[in-house]
N, C-alpha and C positions, 0 to 999 in steps of 0.2 A: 729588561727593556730591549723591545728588537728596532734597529736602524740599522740595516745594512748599507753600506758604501758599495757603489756601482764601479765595476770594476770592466775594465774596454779590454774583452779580452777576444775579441771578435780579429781572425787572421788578417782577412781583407778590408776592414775597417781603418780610413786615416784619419783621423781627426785633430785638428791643429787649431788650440785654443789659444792664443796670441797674449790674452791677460794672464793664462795660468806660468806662462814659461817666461814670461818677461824678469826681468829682475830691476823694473823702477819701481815697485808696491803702493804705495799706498799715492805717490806721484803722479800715477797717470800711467797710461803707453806712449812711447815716441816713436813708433815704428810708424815709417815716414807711407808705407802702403795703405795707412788705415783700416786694415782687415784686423776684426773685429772675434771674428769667427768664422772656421772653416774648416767644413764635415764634408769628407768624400769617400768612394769608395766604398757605396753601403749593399752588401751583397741581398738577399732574398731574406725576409723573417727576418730581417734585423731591424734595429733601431737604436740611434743616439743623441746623448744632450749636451751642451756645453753650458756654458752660464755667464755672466757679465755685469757689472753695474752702472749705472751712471750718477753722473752728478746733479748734471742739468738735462733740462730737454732739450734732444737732438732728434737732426735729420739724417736717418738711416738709409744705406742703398743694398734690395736683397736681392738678391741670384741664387733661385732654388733650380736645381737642374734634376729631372727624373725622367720614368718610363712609365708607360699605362697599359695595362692588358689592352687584347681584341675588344672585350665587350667592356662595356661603358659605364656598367653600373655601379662600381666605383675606383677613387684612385689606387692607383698602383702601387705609386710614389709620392706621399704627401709631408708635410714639415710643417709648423706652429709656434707660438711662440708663449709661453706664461709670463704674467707676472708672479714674481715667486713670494710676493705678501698677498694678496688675495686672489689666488690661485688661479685665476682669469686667463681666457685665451684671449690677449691681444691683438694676435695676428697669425691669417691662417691661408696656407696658401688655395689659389683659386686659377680651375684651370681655365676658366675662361680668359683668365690676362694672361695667359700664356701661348706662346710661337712653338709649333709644333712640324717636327718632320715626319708626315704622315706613314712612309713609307717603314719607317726604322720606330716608329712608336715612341722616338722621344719628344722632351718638351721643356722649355728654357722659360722659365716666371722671371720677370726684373720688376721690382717697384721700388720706389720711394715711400717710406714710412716716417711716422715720426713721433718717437716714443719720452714721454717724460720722465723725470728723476726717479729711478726705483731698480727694484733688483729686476733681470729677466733669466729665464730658462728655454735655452733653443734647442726642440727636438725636430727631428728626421727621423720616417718609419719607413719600413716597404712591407708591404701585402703579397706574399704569393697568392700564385692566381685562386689557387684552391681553396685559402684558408677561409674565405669567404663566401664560397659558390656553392649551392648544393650539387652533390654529388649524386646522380639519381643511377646511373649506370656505366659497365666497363670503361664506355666511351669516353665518358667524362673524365672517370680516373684517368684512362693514358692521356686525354686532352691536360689535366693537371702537371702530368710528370712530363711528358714534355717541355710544355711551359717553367718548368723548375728548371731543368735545363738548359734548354736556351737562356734563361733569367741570365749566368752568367758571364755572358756578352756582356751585357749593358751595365755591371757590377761599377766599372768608372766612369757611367755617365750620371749616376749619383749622386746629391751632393747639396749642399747651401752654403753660401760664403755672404757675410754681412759683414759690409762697411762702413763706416763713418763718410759721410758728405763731403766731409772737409776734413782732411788728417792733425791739421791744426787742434780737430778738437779732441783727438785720440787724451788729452791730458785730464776730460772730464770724464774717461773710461777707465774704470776698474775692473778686480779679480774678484768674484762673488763667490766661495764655497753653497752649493745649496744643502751640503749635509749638517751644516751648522745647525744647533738646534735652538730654536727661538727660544727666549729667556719668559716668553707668554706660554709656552706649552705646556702644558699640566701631564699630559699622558701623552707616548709616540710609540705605535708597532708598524711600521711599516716596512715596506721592501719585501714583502709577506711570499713564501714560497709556496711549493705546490704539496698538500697532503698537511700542513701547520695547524697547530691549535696552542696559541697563545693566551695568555690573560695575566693579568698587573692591576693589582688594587691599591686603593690610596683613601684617603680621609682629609675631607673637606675640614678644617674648622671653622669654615663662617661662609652663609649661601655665595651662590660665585653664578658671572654669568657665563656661558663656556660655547666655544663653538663645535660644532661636533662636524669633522671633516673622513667623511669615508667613502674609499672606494672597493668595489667588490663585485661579484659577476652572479647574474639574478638572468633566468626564464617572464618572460611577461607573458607568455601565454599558458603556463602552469603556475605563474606563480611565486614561483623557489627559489630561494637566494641560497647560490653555490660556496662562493666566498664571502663572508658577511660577519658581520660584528653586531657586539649587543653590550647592554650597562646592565649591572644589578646592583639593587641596594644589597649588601650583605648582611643586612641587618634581618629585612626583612625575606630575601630570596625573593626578592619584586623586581623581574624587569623590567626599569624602569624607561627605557629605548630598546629597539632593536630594529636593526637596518633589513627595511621588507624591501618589495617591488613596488607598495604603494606609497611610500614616502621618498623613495630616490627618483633622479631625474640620468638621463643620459648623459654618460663622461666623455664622451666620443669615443672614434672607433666604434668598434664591433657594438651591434646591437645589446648583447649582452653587459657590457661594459654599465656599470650603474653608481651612481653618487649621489651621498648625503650630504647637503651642504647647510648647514642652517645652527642655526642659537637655541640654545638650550638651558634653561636654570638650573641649578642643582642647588638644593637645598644642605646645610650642614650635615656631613655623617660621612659613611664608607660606604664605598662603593668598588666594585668587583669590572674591569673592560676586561671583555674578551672579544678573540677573532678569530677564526676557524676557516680555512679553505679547502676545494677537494683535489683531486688527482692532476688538475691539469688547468693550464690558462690562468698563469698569474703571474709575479713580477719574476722568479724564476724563468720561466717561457713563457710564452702567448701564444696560443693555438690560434687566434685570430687577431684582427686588429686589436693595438695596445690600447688603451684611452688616451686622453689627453695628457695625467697628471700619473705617468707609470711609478713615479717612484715612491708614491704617494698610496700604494695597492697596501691596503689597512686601513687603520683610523688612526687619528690623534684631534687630543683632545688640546683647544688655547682656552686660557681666559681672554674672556672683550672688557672684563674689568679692570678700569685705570689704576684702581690703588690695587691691582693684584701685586704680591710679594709670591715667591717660591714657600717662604715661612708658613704661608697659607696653604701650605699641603703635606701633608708628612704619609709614609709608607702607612701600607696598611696590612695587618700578619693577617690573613685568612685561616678559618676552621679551619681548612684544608692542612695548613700547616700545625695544627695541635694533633696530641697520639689522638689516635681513633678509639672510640667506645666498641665499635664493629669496625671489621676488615673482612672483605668478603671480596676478593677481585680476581682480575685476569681469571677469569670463571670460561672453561672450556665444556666443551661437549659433553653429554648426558654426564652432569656433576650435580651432587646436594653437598649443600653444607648449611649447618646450625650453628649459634653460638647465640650464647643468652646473657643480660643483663639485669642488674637490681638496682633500682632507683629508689634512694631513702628518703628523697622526698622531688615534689616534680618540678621537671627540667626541660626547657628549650633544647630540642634537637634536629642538628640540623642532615639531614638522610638526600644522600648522593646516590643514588642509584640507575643503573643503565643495565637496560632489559631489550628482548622484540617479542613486539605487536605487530599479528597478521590477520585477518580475517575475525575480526571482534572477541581476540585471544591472545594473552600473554603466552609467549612458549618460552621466553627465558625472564626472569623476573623475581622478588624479590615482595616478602610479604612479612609481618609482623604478630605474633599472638600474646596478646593474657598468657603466662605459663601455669595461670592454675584455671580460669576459667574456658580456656582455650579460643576466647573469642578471637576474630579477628581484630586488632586496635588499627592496623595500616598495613597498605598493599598498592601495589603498582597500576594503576589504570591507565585508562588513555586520557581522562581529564586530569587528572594531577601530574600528566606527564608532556613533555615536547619533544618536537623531532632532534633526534642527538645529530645530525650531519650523517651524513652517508646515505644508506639505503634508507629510505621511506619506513619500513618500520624498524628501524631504533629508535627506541624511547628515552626520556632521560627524567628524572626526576630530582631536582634540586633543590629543596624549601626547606624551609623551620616550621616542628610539628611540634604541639607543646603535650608532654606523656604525662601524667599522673607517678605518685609513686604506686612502684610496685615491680613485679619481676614479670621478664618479657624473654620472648625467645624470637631470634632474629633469624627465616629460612632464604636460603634462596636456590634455585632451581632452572636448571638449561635440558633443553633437547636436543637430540640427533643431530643437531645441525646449527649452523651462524654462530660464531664465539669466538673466543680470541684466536686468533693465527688460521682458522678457519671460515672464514665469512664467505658465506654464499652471494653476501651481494654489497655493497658499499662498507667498509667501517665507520664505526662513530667516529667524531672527533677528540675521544681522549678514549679511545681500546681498551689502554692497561687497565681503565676503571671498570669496565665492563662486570658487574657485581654490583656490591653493595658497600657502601662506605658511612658511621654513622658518627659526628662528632658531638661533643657538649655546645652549644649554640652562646654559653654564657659566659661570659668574663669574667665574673666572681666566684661561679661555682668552687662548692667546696669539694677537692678530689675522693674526700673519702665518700662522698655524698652517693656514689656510683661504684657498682663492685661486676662482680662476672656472678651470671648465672648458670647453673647447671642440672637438667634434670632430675642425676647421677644420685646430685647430691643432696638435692631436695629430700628434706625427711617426711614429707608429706606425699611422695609418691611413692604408693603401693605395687603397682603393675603398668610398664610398661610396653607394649608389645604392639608395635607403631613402625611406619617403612616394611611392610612387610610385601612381597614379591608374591610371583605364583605360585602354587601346589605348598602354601609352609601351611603347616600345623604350630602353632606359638600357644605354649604351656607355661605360665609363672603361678606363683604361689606368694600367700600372705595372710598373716594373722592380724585380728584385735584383741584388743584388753578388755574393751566396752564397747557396749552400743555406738556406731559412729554412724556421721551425714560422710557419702563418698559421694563424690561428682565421678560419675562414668564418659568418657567422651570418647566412644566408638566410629570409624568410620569404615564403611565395607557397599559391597554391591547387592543388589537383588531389585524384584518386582513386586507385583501384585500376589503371584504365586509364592512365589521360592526366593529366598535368600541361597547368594553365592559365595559371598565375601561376609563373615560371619561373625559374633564372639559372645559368648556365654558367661557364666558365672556360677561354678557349685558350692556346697557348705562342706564341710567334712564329711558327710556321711553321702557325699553325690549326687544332693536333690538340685534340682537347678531353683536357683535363689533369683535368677536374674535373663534373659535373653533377648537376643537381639532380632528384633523382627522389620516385616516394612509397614505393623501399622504405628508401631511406637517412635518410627525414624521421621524424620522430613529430610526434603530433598536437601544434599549435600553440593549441590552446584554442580555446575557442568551438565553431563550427559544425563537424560531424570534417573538412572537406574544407580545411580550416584547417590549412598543413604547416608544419615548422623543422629547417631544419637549421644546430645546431651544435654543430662541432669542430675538429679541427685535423687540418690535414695538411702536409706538408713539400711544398717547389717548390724546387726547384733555379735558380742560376743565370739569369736571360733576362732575355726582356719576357713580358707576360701581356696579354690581354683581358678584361675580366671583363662578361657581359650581362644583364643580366635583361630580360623581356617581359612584358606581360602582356595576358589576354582583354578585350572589352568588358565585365564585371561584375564586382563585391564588388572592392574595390581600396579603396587606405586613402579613408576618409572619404566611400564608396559601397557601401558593404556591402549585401548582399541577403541577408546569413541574417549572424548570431554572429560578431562579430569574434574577432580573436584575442588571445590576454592582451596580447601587445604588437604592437598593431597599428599603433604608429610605425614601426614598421622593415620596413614591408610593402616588401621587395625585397630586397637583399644589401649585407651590409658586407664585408669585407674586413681584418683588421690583422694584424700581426706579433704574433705571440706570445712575450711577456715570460721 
């Protein structure tokens, strides 16, 4: 569970909370001044909160003191106030009810407020000039650092102090921690830093109604949520929410800044929260203005149900945390790797995979074959997959697929480029995984139910001669006893004219029993000069040769145009058919 406590570690920052340092507790304040609360001293890019309760409704007096850039189009220096049970702004300051000295750019707010019995949260922010203003040229830049500079001048003319009306009533003022965590909370990650990716699952036992409270930094004019959060059933690998740009409403501050505030059922079962944020601008720092509710940068999840109990929720162990059937991860730069399984009978699985998609093509990805008929059973696309966080094409694929029994062999495959500790452009939000990850989906399964497969060891593979590069020549040999059905599954280059990437088949005495041509192939995917053949034909009785060759170009993992959908097996297999 993430809650980070906020920690005032800011040099020039004074902030003097009058309920936190009192020592009458739960009595009241007697401090005969009536100050309530009081933050000064707020340098450039900074921001602070204090916190308070009350008993009853009082009349409040505030004195926000700040500064305002040249241009006007927005504040400089602004401060607000939450209710910290329905996260509401209260009270926000306004510069129009403020006295200004033109000259020096500052400006003194005083009003009378008057807030009723509940918890509140008082923050002060400041905006450098820049954080908000497009930058179009040199100009602007030094216009910006200038203005940083001079900003700290006016570092103690900073500040909000709130009072009580009448010090008398300082006895219906309390100490409010706001990191306390509600006894309605089902789920909390908040405090969320820059570059994070969280998640916390749990199990419902009986429907619940839940309020779903998130903040996170989203584009409206693309689109794209930066920092943002999402629910999935675990059950099904069905997200069941997730925090877009068109279901969130503005948090304050910066444009960017976005909140989901609303009720949500959740029906009995498990379910999987997570949150992911990118490089920059979140409760760690803010590149621009903070929101309203910073300490709140995540989600958390209450119940609104009165007979909710805590008993009504218990942890919940994720696939994630069972051994893996496949491990295939932290996958770098032009890497393959294989590993095969057998299924004695058929099983829910559930396939974590993260790959990149560019121009209507996987170049690192993660695909699944039949080990004896070689079909494809499962493979990475762009519809079974979603944006992983970061650069635009990471993909990520997260679901339950239901396999058949039988033996399977699991490849996966990267290019030249983008991969772990390598990214050409954003990272996903969980790297290490970058691969393939495959678990059992089932709670009962039985473990002997699932074994490891291996080509090797298969006794029904006669000739393997597959991953082959440029300029090889690949010679195996093999006999029968009897007549047999062999599935040949060749995959090589050629045209209309000439085959390039080739593979044969002679009998003992060197006649060719079998070859590989481009009217018996069909198109193997990718580039058309991309061939396959496979099916079965019967051999009789002998020995056999089996060859493949191939040209100096495109050959597995030097391709010069579009590989092909299984471009593991660039050359010929050979097995007995079942």
């Amino acid at each position: 569970m993430l809650n980070k406590l906020m920690t005032l570690n800011f040099p020039h920052v004074i902030v003097t909370l009058f309920l936190v340092t009192s020592a009458f507790g739960n009595a009241g304040l007697t401090n005969t001044s009536g100050i309530i609360v009081d933050i000064r001293n707020i340098g450039h890019r900074n921001w602070e909160m204090a916190s308070f309760s009350l008993d009853k409704k009082l009349d409040l007096h505030i004195e926000a003191r700040g500064t305002e850039p040249q241009r006007d189009d927005f504040v400089y220096s602004y401060a607000w106030i939450l209710d910290a049970r329905s996260r509401d702004v209260v009270w926000e300051m306004n510069l129009d009810k403020t006295s200004r000295k033109r000259r020096l750019k500052k400006f003194t707010y005083e009003r009378m407020i008057t807030l009723s019995e509940g918890d509140y949260e008082v923050y002060y922010a400041t905006s450098t000039f820049f954080m908000d203003m497009n930058i179009e040229g040199l100009g602007d830049l030094f216009e910006s650092i200038i203005h940083g500079l001079q900003d700290k001048r006016y570092t103690a003319d900073r500040g909000i102090t709130i009072k009580a009306k009448d010090s008398r009533d300082m006895k219906y003022v309390h100490e409010y921690d706001p990191h306390k965590r509600d006894k309605n909370v089902i789920l909390q990650m908040t405090c969320v830093g820059d570059d994070e990716f969280h998640k916390e699952g749990f199990t419902l036992k009986k429907p619940a109604a839940v309020r779903i409270y998130a903040l996170g930094e989203g584009s409206l004019n693309d689109r794209e949520m930066s920092d943002y959060g999402w629910i999935m059933n675990t059950k099904t690998r069905e997200r069941i929410w997730e925090m877009t740009t068109r279901n969130t409403d503005h948090a304050g501050g910066a444009d960017k800044n976005l909140l989901y505030n609303d009720r949500f059922t959740l029906p009995a079962g498990s379910y999987m929260v997570s949150y992911v944020t990118d490089g920059s601008h979140s409760y760690e720092r803010w590149n621009a203005r903070p929101p309203y509710d910073p300490n709140h940068w995540g989600i958390t999840l209450w119940s609104e149900d009165s007979s909710f109990i805590q008993q009504d929720v218990v942890p919940h162990v994720a696939t994630q945390e069972k051994e893996p059937v496949i491990k295939m991860v932290r996958m770098q730069d032009d890497e393959f790797r294989s590993q095969g399984f057998s299924l004695l009978k058929p099983a829910d699985l559930h396939i974590y995979a993260l790959g990149e998609y560019a121009s209507d093509t996987f170049y690192d990805y993660g695909i699944i074959l039949d080990a004896h008929t070689r079909e494809k059973v499962w493979s990475m696309t762009f519809y079974n997959t979603k944006h992983a966080g970061g650069g635009k094409k990471n993909r990520i694929h997260d679901d339950i697929v239901r396999f058949p029994a039988g033996d399977y062999i699991v490849y996966y495959i990267t290019d030249e480029s983008h991969s772990l500790h390598e990214w050409n452009a954003g990272p996903p939000y969980d790297p290490e995984a970058w691969g393939i990850t495959i678990w059992v989906a089932e709670d009962n399964f039985e473990p002997n139910s699932i074994q490891k497969y291996t080509v090797r060891e298969d006794p029904n593979v006669l000739t393997n001669l597959t991953g082959l590069g440029d300029q090889e020549q690949g010679v195996e040999r093999f006999s029968l006893d009897q007549s047999t059905r062999v599935r040949i599954y060749a995959v090589g280059e050629g045209d209309r004219y000439d085959m390039y990437d080739y593979g044969w088949n002679e009998d003992e005495r060197g006649r060719m029993v079998w070859e590989m041509t481009y009217r018996n192939t069909g198109h193997a995917g990718g580039a058309q000069k991309n061939r396959l053949f496979n099916d079965v034909i019967v051999l009789g009785e002998g020995e056999y040769t089996v060859h493949f060759v191939t040209d100096g170009s495109h050959s597995f993992k030097k391709w010069n145009s579009t590989p092909p959908y299984d471009p593991f097996h660039w050359g010929i297999l050979v097995m007995k058919e079942e």
